[in-house]
N, C-alpha and C positions, 0 to 999 in steps of 0.2 A: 706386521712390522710397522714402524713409526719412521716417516723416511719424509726427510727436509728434501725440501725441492731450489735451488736457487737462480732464479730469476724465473718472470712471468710474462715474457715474449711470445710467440707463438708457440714454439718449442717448449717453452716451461710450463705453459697452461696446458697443451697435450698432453703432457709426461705425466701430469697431475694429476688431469682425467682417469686416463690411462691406470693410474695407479690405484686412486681413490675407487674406480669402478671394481679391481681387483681386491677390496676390500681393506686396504694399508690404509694406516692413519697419516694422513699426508700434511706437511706445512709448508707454505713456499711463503719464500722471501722474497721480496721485490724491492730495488731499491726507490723507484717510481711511486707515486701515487696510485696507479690505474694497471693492468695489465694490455701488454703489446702498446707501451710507452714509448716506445724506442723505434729498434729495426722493424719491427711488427705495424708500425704507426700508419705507414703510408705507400706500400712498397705497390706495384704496379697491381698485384693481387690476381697474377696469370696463373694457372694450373696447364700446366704441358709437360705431362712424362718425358714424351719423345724429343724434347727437347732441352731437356737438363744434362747438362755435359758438367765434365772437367773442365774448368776455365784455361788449365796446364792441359796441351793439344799438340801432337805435332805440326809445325809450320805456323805456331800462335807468334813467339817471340817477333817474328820477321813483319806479322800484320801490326802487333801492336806497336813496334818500330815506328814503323810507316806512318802510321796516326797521329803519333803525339804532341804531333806541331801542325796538327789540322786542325783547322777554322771551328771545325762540327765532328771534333775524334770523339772516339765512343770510350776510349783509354786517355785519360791523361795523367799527368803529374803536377800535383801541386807545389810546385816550385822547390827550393832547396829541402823543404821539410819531406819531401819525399827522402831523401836519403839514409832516411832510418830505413827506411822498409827494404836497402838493398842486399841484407842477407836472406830474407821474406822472398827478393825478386831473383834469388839465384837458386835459390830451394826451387823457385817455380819454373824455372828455364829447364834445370836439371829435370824437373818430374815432367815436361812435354816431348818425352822419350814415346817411340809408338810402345815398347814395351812398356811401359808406366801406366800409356792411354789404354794398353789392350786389359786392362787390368779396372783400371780404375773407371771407367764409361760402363763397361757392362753393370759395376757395383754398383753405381747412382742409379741407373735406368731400373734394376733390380727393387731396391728402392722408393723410386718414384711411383715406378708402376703399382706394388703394394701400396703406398702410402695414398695416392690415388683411390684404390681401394677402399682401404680403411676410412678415407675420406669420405664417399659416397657413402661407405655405410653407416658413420654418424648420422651422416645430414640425412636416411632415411628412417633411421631408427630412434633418430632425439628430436622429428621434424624440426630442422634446422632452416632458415633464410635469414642466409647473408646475403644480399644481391647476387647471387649466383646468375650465371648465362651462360650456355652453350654455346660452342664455338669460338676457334682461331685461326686468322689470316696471318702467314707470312708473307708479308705484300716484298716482290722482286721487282723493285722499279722500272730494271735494262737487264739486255743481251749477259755484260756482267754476272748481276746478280743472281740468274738464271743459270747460267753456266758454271759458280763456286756452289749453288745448291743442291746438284747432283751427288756429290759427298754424302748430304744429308737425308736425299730422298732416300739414295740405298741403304741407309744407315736404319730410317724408318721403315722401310720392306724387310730389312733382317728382323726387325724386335717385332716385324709383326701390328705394328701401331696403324691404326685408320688412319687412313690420309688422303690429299687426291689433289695433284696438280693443278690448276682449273687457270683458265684462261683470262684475259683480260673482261672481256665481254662477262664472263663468272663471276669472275673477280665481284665485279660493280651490281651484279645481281645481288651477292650475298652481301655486299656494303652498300646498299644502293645510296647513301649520303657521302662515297667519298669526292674529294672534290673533280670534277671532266675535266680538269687543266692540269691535271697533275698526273706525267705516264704513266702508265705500270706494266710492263710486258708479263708477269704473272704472277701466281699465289700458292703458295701450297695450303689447302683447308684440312685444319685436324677438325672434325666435328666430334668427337668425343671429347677435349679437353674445352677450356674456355676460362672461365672468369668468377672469382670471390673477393668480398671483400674480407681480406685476413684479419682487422682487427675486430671488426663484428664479429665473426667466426672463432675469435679468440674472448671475446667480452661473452657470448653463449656459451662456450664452453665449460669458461670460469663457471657460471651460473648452475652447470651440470655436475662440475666437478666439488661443489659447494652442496650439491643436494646430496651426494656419497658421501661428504663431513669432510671433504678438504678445506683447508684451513689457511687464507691469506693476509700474511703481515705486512702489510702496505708502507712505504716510507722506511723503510729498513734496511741497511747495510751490512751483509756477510763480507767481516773483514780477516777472517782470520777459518780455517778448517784444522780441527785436528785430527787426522785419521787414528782409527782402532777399530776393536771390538765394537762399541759403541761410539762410533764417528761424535765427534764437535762441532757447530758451528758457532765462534765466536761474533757477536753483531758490535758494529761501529757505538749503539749505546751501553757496553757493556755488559750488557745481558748474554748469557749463553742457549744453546738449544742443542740436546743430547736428541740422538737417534740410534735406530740399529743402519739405517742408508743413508746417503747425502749423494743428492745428483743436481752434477754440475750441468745449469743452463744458461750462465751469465754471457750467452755469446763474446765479446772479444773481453771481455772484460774476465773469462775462466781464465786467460795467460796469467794477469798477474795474483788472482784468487791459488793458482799449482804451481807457478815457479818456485815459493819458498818452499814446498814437500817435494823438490826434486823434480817436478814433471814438468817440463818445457816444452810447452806446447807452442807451436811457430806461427798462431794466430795472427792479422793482419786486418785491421779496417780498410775497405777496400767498398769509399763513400757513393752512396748512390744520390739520385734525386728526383724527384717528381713535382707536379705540379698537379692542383683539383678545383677544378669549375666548375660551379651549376651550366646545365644548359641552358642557351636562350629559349628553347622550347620546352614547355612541357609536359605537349599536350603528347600523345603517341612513343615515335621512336625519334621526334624532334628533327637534331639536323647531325647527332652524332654520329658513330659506332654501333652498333648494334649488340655487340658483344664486345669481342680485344682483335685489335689489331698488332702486327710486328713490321715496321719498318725494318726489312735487312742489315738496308746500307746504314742507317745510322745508331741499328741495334737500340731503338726505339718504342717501350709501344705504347697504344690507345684504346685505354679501356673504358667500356662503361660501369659504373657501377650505379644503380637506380637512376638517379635523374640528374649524375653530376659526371664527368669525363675525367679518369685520371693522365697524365701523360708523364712516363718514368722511365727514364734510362741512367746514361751515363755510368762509367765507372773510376774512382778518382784514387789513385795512391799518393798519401801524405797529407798535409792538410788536418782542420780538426771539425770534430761534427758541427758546431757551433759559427764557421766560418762558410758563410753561402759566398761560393765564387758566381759569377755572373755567365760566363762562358758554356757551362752547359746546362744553364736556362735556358738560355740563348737559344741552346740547338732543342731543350726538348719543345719551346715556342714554335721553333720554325717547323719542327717534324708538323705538332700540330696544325699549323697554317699552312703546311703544304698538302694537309689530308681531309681536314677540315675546316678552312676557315669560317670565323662568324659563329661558329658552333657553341660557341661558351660563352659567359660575361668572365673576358680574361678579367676587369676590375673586381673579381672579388673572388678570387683564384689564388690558392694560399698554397705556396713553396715548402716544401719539405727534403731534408737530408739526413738519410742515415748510415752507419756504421756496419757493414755487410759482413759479419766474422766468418772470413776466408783461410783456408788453410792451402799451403804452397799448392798441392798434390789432386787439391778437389773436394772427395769427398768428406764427409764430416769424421765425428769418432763417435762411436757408440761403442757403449756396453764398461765392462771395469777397467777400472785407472790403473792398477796394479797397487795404490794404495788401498789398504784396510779398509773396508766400508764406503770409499768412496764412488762412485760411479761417472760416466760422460754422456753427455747427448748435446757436442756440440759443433762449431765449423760449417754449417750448413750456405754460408757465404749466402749469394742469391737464390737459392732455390730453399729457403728455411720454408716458405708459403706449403712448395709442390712436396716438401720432403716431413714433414712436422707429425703427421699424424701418422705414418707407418715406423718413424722413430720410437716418436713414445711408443707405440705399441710393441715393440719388436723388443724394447730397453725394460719392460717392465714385464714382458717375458723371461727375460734374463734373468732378472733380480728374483724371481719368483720361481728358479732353478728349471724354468723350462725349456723347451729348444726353441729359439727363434722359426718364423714360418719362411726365412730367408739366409742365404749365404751372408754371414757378414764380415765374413775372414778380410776382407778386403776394407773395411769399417774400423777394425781394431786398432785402438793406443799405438800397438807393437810396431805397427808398420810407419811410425813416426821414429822411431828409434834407430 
C-alpha cells in the first residue's frame, strides 16, 4: 500500500517505521524542517508504564482547584486565554468519573506496557543509543506525600510492575548526588523503567525507517485531506499526494486538519516545559541524577541525559506555544536547586515549551476515523515518549487487516462520539 504519514513527532516517525518495515510505501509530511520538531523536542524523556494515567482521575478536579493560585502549581491557567479551553475542561471533569477511570487507566497502562515492549525491542534489535538509563525515583519529600502514594503503590502491585518503597537512607544511595539539606521521607524505585532521550530516538528511527524506502517531505503543510477509495492530501504549495491510507499524526494540530470531514476531535494543548544544562562535571557521574528523578509534590522531574540534566514539568491550559511565561521556570529552577544545586551551568541552559495534544478522557485514539481511507494515532498528551512505539505498532497492524496484539476497544474514535 502507499500510505501518507502526517506529521513526524515521535508518534509519526514510529508509525512510519512501523509501517515502512511492513513493507508500505510510506510518505510523511512534516511541517518542520527536522523531525520530533515540536512536542517530541524536549519533553522530559521519562519511560514509566506504571505510571501513565488518565490525566481525567477521580478527586483530580478538586487538586487541580487547589493549585491554581499556587506559587509552584503543577496546573495553571494562562490567564483569560484559557477560557477557550472551558468546553475541553468540562469534557474532562465529566470523564474523572471512577467509571470512565475504571476504564480508561487499565487501557493506557495496556498500552504503555506493550509499547514499553516494542520499545526495548527496537533499541535491541536496530542497536539503538539514545542516552538510555535505567532507573526512576519518585522522590516523597513528607509524611504527606507518603501517605497520597499508597493509591499508587497498590495500583502498581495490581499491574504487577517492579517497584520497591525504599527509604530515605535508600533513597540517597541510589541518588547518592541528591542534595543532605533537602528532606525526603521516601521513594518509590521502579528499576525497570528509566530514561531516553525521545528526540535522538526519534532522528534513529527516521534513519531506519529511511533504509525500508520511507520517504520524508520536510517543510510541508498538509492543508486539506480528502477522504475515499484513494484518500488526498492536499499540501499548503499546492501540490497533491494520492494514497490508498493517510494517518493522522499532527498531534493538536489533527482538530483542525478533521473538523471540516465531520470529525471533532476535542484535542487541547495542554503546554508543558523544560529546561537543559550541561553539567558542571564531566568527568564520571559528576554532581547530577544519575538516571530521572520525580519530584511528587511538584510533579517535577530530573533527568539525566548523557552529560547534560533535563528538568520538565508543569502543565499550562491556554496560552500560546510561542509565549514563555516565567512562573513555571520559576518552579522547574527551584525543584532543581532544591535536588541539586551547582549541578549544571544554569548560564547556558536553554528553555523549551511545548504543546502536549491531550484529549478530555486520556487516552489517545488509534486505529480508523470512520472516514474512507483515513486513519488515527493521535491524543497521546504527556505520555506520546512512553506510548509511541506500541502505537505505531498496534496501528499498522490494523491497516494491514490484522488483529492488534492488545485490547483497543477502549482507543477507538467511537468512544469520543
Amino acid at each position: 500500500m502507499r500510505i501518507v504519514v502526517v506529521g513526524a513527532g515521535i508518534v509519526g516517525v514510529s508509525t512510519a517505521y512501523e509501517l515502512a518495515a511492513d513493507g508500505h510505501e510510506v510518505i510523511v509530511l512534516e511541517r518542520r524542517g527536522s523531525v520530533a520538531a515540536e512536542t517530541s523536542f524536549a519533553n522530559a524523556g521519562v519511560i514509566a508504564p506504571g505510571y501513565v494515567a488518565p490525566w481525567a482521575a477521580p478527586g483530580m478536579p478538586a487538586k487541580v482547584v487547589t493549585q491554581w493560585f499556587g506559587r509552584h502549581a503543577a496546573v495553571r491557567l494562562a490567564g483569560p486565554s484559557a477560557l477557550r479551553e472551558l468546553p475541553w475542561m468540562w469534557r474532562w471533569w465529566r470523564a474523572c468519573s471512577r467509571r470512565a477511570w475504571s476504564v480508561n487507566r487499565p487501557a493506557m497502562q495496556r498500552l504503555a506496557q506493550y509499547s514499553r515492549d516494542r520499545l526495548r525491542g527496537l533499541t535491541a534489535g536496530l542497536r539503538l543509543e539514545y542516552e538510555q538509563q535505567s532507573g526512576y525515583l519518585v522522590l516523597l519529600r513528607g509524611r504527606r506525600e507518603l501517605r497520597q502514594a499508597q493509591a499508587a503503590l497498590a495500583l502498581l502491585r495490581e499491574q504487577g510492575v517492579a517497584h520497591e518503597l525504599v527509604d530515605a537512607q535508600q533513597v540517597r544511595r541510589l541518588e547518592p548526588w541528591l542534595h543532605a539539606a533537602t528532606p525526603v521521607e521516601a521513594a518509590i524505585h521502579l528499576p525497570q523503567d528509566g530514561v531516553g532521550n525521545c528526540r535522538q530516538f526519534a532522528h534513529l528511527l527516521k534513519g531506519e525507517a529511511q533504509r525500508s524506502g520511507a520517504r520524508f517531505r520536510f517543510d510541508t503543510v498538509a492543508r486539506r485531506i480528502v477522504p475515499g477509495a484513494r484518500p488526498v492530501v492536499e499540501l499548503g504549495d499546492g501540490d497533491r499526494v494520492e494514497a490508498d491510507a493517510v494517518v493522522v499524526c499532527a498531534g493538536v494540530d489533527a482538530a483542525a486538519l478533521l473538523s471540516p470531514l465531520g470529525l471533532r476531535l476535542p484535542l487541547a494543548p495542554v503546554f508543558g516545559y523544560s529546561i537543559t544544562a550541561p553539567l558542571r562535571q564531566t568527568d564520571g557521574d559528576g554532581a547530577g541524577p544519575r538516571s530521572a528523578v520525580m519530584d511528587e509534590r511538584y510533579k517535577v522531574a530530573i533527568t539525566r541525559l548523557g552529560q547534560r540534566v533535563r528538568v520538565a514539568g508543569a502543565a499550562e491550559l491556554g496560552g500560546s506555544v510561542d509565549r514563555m511565561r516565567t512562573a513555571p521556570l520559576a518552579t522547574l529552577y527551584k525543584v532543581l536547586d532544591d535536588w541539586f544545586p551547582g549541578a549544571v551551568r544554569t548560564r547556558e541552559a536553554q528553555a523549551w515549551k511545548g504543546a502536549r495534544p491531550m484529549l478530555p478522557d486520556g487516552p489517545p485514539v488509534l486505529g480508523a476515523s470512520g472516514l474512507p481511507g483515513v486513519w488515527l494515532n493521535v491524543g497521546h498528551g504527556s505520555s506520546g515518549w512512553a506510548l509511541a512505539c506500541g502505537s505505531a505498532r498496534v496501528l499498522a497492524d490494523r491497516i494491514a487487516g490484522r488483529p492488534a496484539e492488545i485490547d483497543l476497544t477502549a482507543l477507538e474514535v467511537s468512544r469520543l462520539r
